[in-house]
Each structure stands twice: as C-alpha cells, then as structure tokens.
N, C-alpha and C positions, 0 to 999 in steps of 0.2 A: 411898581417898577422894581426889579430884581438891582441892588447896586453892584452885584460881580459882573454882569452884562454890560455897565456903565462904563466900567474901567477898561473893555473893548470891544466899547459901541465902532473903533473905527476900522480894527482889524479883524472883525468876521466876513467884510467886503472881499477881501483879498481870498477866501477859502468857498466861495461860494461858486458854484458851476454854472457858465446857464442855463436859461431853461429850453425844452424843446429837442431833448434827450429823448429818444423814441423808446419806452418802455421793452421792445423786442430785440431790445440791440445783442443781446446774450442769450443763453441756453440752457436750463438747468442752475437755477440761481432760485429765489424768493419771493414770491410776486405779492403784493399786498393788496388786498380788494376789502371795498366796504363790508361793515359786518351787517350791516342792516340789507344789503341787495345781493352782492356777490362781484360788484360788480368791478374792475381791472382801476385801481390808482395810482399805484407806483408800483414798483418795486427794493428788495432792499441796497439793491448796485446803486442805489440814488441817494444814499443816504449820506448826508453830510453835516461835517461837526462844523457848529456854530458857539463860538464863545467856548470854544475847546469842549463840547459835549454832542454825543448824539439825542441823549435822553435830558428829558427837560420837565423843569416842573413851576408852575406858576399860576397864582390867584388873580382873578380879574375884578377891576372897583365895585362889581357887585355881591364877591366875596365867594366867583363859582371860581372851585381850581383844577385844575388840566393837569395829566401825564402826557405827552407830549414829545413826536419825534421830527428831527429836521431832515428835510430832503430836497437837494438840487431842483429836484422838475417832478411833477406829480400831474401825469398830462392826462389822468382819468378822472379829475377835477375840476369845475367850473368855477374861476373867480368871481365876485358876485358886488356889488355895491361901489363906495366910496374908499377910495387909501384914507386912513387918520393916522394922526402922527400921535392924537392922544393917548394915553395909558399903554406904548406902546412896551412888549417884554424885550425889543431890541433897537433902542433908539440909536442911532436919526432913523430905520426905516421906521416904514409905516405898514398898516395893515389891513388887508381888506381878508372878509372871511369867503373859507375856499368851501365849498360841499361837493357832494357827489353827485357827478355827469349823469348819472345815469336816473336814481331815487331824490335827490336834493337833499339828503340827509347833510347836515351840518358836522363836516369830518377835521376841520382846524382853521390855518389860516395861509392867507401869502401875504410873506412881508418883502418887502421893495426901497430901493432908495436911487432917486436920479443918478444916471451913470455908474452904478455900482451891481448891477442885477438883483438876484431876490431867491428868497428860498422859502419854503413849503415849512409848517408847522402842524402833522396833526396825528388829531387825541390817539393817543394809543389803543382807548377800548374802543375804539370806531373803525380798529382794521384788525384783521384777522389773516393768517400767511394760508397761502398756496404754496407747496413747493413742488414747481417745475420739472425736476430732473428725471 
C-alpha cells in the first residue's frame, strides 16, 4: 500500500467522473488501444487524476510493479472477477482486474467503492496512442 494514497484515500471520490462516457464523444484527440490487439480502450479525454496524479507507480504483494494511468471510464474493457478490498493501491476502493474486450489481455484494473463511483487503472506498456485528428 503506497501511504501518500492514504492520507486521501477519501478525497479522490470527489474527482472521479462516471463511467459510461462514450469513447466518441470528441474528434481529433488521442485514442488509446491495446498494444497486444489494436483494439479501442479509452481515450486520453478520460484521463483523470487520482491522489493529485495522472501517472502512477506501484508494486504488488508479489513484488510485480506497474507504470500505470487513471481514467474515468475505459468502455473498451471488460471488468472481470471479484472487488477485493485487499492490497488495495487506493483504499477503501476496491479492485477487480480490467483486460481487453476484445484479445482478454490483462491491461490494469477498476477500482470502486459504494456510492462513490470508480476509476480505471492501467499499465502503460499495455496501451499504445492513435491519434485521431
């Protein structure tokens, strides 16, 4: 667990969009697609700072560690499993891991918390830019 996260674990609720942002809402902006398929996950209009950052870095109890971006809604991703509240890098949420709709490549996370909505976590070298314009 990162402890600068901790000190506001309760005010990244307040900065968080929700989800279900239609990826085509703009024109000529940065589209982000997995690097393993091609295939459409966010974009960079979605990107939101959590814990006052867009970019993030953190080691998991197994000792793998992540580069790592936050984003409001990543609607070209399938959430997949259980929410755990364990080893989480933004407590109280919780986190279930996000991959890609399209390939099932494992591209980050979505993290969640009752009443608060939830935001998109993922790896950096698992997206690669389109640019649109």
């Amino acid at each position: 667990m990162l402890d600068a996260f901790d000190n506001q674990r309760h005010e990244w609720f307040d900065a968080v969009a929700a989800d279900g942002t239609e990826i085509d809402d703009d024109a000529g902006r940065v589209r982000l697609r997995c690097a393993a398929c091609g295939h459409l996950l966010t974009s960079a209009s979605q990107a939101v700072e959590i814990a006052g950052r867009l970019h993030h870095h953190a080691t998991n109890p197994a000792g793998f560690s992540f580069r790592f971006q936050t984003f409001a809604a990543a609607p070209g991703c399938d959430v997949v499993g259980t929410a755990h509240a364990e080893h989480s890098w933004f407590p109280p949420a919780r986190w279930q891991l996000a991959q890609c709709g399209a390939c099932a490549v494992h591209c980050g996370w979505r993290f969640s918390a009752p009443a608060a909505g939830g935001f998109f976590a993922l790896i950096e070298q698992c997206l690669v830019e389109d640019d649109e314009s």
